[in-house]
C-alpha positions as CSV (number, residue, x, y, z in Angstrom):
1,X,9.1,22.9,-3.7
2,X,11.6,21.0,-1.9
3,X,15.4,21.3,-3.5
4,X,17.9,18.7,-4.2
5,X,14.8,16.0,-5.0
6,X,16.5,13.2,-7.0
7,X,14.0,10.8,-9.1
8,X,15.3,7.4,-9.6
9,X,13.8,4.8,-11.9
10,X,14.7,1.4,-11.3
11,X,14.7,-1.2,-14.0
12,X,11.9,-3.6,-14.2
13,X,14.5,-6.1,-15.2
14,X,16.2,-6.0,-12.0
15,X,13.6,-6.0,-9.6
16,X,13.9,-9.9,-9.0
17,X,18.0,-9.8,-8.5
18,X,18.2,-10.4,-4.8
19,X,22.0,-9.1,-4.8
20,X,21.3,-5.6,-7.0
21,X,18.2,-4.9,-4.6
22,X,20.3,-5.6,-1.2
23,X,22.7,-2.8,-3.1
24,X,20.6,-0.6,-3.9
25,X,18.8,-0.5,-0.2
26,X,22.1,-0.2,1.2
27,X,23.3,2.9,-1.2
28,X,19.5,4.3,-0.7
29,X,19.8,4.1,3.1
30,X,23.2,6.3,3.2
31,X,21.8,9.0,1.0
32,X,20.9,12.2,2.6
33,X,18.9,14.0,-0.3
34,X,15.2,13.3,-1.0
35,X,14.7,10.8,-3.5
36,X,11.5,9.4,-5.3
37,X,11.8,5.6,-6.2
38,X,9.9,4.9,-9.4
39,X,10.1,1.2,-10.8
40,X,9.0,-1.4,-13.4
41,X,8.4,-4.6,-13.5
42,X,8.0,-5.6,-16.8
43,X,10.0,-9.1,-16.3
44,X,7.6,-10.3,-13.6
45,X,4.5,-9.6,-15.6
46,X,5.6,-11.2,-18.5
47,X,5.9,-14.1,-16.6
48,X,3.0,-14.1,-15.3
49,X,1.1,-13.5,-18.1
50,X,2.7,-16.2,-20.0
51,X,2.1,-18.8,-16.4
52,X,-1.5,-17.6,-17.5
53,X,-1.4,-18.6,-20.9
54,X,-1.4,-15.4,-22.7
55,X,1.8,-14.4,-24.4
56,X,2.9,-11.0,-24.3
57,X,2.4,-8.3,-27.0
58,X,4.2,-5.3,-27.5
59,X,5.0,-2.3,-30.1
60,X,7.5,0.3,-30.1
61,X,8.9,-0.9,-26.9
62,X,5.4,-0.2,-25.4
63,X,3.3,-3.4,-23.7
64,X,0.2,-3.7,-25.3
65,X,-2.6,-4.0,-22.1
66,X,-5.7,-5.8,-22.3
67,X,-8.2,-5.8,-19.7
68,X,-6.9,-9.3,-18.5
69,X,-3.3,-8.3,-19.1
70,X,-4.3,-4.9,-16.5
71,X,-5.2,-7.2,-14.0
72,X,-1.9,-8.6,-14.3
73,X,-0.3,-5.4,-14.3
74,X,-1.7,-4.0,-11.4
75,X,-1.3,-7.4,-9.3
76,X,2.1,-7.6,-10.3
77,X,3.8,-3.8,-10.0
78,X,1.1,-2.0,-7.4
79,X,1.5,-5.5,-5.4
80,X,4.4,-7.8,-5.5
81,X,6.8,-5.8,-6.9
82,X,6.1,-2.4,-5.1
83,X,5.6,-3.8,-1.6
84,X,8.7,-6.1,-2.0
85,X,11.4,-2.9,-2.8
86,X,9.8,-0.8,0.0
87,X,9.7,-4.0,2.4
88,X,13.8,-4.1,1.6
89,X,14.5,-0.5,1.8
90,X,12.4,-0.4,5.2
91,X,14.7,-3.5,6.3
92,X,18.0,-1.3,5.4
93,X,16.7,1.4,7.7
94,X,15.3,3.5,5.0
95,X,11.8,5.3,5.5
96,X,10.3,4.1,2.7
97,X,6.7,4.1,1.9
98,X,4.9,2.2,-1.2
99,X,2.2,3.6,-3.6
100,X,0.7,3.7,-7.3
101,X,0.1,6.3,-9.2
102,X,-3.4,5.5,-8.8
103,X,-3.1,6.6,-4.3
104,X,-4.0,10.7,-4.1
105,X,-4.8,10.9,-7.8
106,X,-0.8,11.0,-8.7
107,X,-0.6,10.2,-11.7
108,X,-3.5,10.5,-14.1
109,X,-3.2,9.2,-17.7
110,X,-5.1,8.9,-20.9
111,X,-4.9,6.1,-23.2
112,X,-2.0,5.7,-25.2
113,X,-2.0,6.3,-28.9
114,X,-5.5,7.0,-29.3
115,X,-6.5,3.6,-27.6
116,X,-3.9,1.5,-30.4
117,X,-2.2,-0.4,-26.9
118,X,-5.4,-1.0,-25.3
119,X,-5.1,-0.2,-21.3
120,X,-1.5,1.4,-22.0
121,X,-1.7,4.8,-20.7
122,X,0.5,8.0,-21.8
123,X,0.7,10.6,-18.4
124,X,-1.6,13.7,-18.9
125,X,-1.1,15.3,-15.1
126,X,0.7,14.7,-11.9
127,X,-0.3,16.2,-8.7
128,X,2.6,16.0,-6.9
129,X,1.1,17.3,-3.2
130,X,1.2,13.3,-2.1
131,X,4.9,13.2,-3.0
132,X,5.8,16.6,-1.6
133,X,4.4,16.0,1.6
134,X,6.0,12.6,1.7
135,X,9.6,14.0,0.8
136,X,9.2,16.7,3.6
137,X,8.4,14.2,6.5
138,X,11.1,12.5,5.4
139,X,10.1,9.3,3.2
140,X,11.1,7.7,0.7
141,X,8.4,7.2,-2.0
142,X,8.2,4.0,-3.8
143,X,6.0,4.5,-6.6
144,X,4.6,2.1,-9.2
145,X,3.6,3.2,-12.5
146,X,-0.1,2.0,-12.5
147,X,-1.9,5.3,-13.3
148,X,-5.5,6.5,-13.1
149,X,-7.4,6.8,-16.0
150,X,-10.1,9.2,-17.7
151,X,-13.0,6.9,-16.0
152,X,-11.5,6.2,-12.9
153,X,-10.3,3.1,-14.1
154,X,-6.1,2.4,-13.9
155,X,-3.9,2.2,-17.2
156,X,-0.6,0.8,-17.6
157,X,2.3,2.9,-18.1
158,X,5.5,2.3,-18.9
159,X,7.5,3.3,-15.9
160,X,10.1,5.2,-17.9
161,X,7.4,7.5,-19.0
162,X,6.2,7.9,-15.2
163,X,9.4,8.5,-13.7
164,X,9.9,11.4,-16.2
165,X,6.7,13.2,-15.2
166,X,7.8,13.1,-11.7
167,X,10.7,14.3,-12.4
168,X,9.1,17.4,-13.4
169,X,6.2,17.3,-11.2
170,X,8.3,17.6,-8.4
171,X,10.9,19.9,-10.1
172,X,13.8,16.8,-9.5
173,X,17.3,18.4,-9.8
174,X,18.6,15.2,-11.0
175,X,16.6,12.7,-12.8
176,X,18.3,8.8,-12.9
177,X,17.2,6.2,-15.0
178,X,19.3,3.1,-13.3
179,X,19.6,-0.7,-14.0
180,X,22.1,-3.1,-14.6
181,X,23.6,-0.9,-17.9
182,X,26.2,1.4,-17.6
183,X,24.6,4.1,-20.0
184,X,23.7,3.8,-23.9
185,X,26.2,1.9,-25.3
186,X,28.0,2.1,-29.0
187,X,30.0,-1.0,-29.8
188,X,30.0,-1.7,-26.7
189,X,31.1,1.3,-24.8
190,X,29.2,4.1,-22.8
191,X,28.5,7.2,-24.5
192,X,29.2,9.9,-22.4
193,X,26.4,12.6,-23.6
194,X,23.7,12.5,-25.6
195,X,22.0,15.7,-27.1
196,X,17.8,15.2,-27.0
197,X,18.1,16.0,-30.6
198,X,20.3,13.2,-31.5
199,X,17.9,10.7,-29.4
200,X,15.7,9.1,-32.5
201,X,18.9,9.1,-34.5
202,X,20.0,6.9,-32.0
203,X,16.6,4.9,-31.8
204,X,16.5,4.6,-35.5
205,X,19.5,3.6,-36.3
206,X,19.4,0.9,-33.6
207,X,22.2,1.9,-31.1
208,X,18.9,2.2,-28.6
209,X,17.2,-0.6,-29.4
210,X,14.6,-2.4,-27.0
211,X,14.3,-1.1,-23.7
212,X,16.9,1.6,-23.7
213,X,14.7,3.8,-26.4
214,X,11.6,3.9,-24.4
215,X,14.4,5.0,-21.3
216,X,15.8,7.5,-24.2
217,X,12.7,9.3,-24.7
218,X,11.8,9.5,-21.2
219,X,15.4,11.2,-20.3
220,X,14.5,13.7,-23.5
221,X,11.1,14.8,-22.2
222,X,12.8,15.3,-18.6
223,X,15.6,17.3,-20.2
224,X,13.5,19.8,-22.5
225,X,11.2,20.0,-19.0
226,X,14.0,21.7,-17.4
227,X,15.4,18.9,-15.2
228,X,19.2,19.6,-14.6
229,X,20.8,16.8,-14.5
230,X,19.7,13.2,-16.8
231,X,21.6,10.1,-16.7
232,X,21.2,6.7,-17.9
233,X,23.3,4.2,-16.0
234,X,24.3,1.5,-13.3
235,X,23.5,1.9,-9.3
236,X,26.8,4.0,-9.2
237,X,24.4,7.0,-10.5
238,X,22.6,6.8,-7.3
239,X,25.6,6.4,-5.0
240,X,27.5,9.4,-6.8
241,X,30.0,7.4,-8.7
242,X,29.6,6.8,-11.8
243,X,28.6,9.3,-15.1
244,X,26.6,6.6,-16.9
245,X,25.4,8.5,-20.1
246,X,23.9,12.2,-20.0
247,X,21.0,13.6,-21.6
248,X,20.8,17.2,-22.3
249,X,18.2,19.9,-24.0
């Protein structure tokens, strides 16, 4: 295995901010480690969807996909949205390369819940060869979260729950989950440290609420996994600046 990988998911909400992807290109193009780009979407597919006339359904934080809404999915985050971020980290001199979790077999995933969300898939194996030979010529992988299921076909997965099983697939020292957030907040400041034990406490009592407790549980699962170093926070994560909010086992 390689050392030093970093994981970095980027937040689907961000991925249409001109100004935070131009930063992110230009911190990504002065790092020196290898790094795996994960990313969402979830923003762009939502409005698509709703451009389409179907409105949006989810539970627990989780999209509910049906077999139009996959098609939207896939379109959206293994398209626009993937070839776009490695199109601007290519123009910032970064050797980045696009692909789904569906390309080599990555990612393979079962449905979520027992079938409850439809097409939204939970991640039952990576097979990280693709990315490892990748990192060791030197790219960067952009990955989207669009995952192969049981029967060939893909499933949607929340790209949270993807990064974190790269994060382990690989054996990341350092797993970030990044977006326009600074970490978890309480009243309106960062918590410093967060204890995977304390995470549903925090989900429950609604300090993570929305988005950040799908991000919560994803940091948890990396942290038990054996992942060193977890942190939810801004771009300054990636650029070594910032301590955003860590999780630890």
């Amino acid at each position: 295995m390689l050392s030093s990988v970093t994981v970095a998911k980027i937040g689907g909400n961000e991925i249409d901010d001109t100004l935070w992807l131009e930063r992110l290109a230009r911190i990504v193009a002065h790092r020196t480690t290898p790094l795996v780009v994960v990313h969402g979407g979830g923003r762009e597919v939502t409005e698509l969807q709703r451009t389409l006339g179907a409105e949006p359904e989810w539970r627990d934080g989780l999209r509910v996909t049906t077999p139009e809404g996959l098609r939207v999915v896939s379109m959206v985050l293994s398209g626009l949205v993937n070839k776009r971020l490695a199109a601007l980290l290519i123009g910032a001199g970064v050797e980045a390369v696009g692909i789904s979790g569906e390309d080599g077999g990555l990612l393979r995933a079962e449905p979520a819940q027992g079938g409850a969300l439809g097409l939204t898939g939970e991640i039952r194996e990576v097979r990280p060869q693709l990315l490892l030979s990748l990192l060791e010529s030197g790219y960067v992988p952009v990955v989207s979260p669009v995952s192969r299921g049981p029967q060939g076909g893909a499933l949607n997965v929340n790209a949270d729950d993807a990064a974190s099983a790269v994060a382990t697939g690989v054996a990341a020292e350092r797993f970030l989950l990044v977006s326009n957030i600074p970490g978890v907040l309480r009243d309106g400041t960062v918590i410093p440290e967060v204890k995977v034990e304390e995470v549903e406490g925090l989900i429950s009592s609604g300090v993570a609420s929305g988005g950040m407790a799908p991000k919560l549980r994803a940091a948890a699962r990396a942290a038990k996994a054996g992942v060193r170093e977890v942190r939810i926070g801004g771009l300054e994560l990636l650029a070594g600046e910032g301590p955003g909010t860590r999780v630890v086992a």
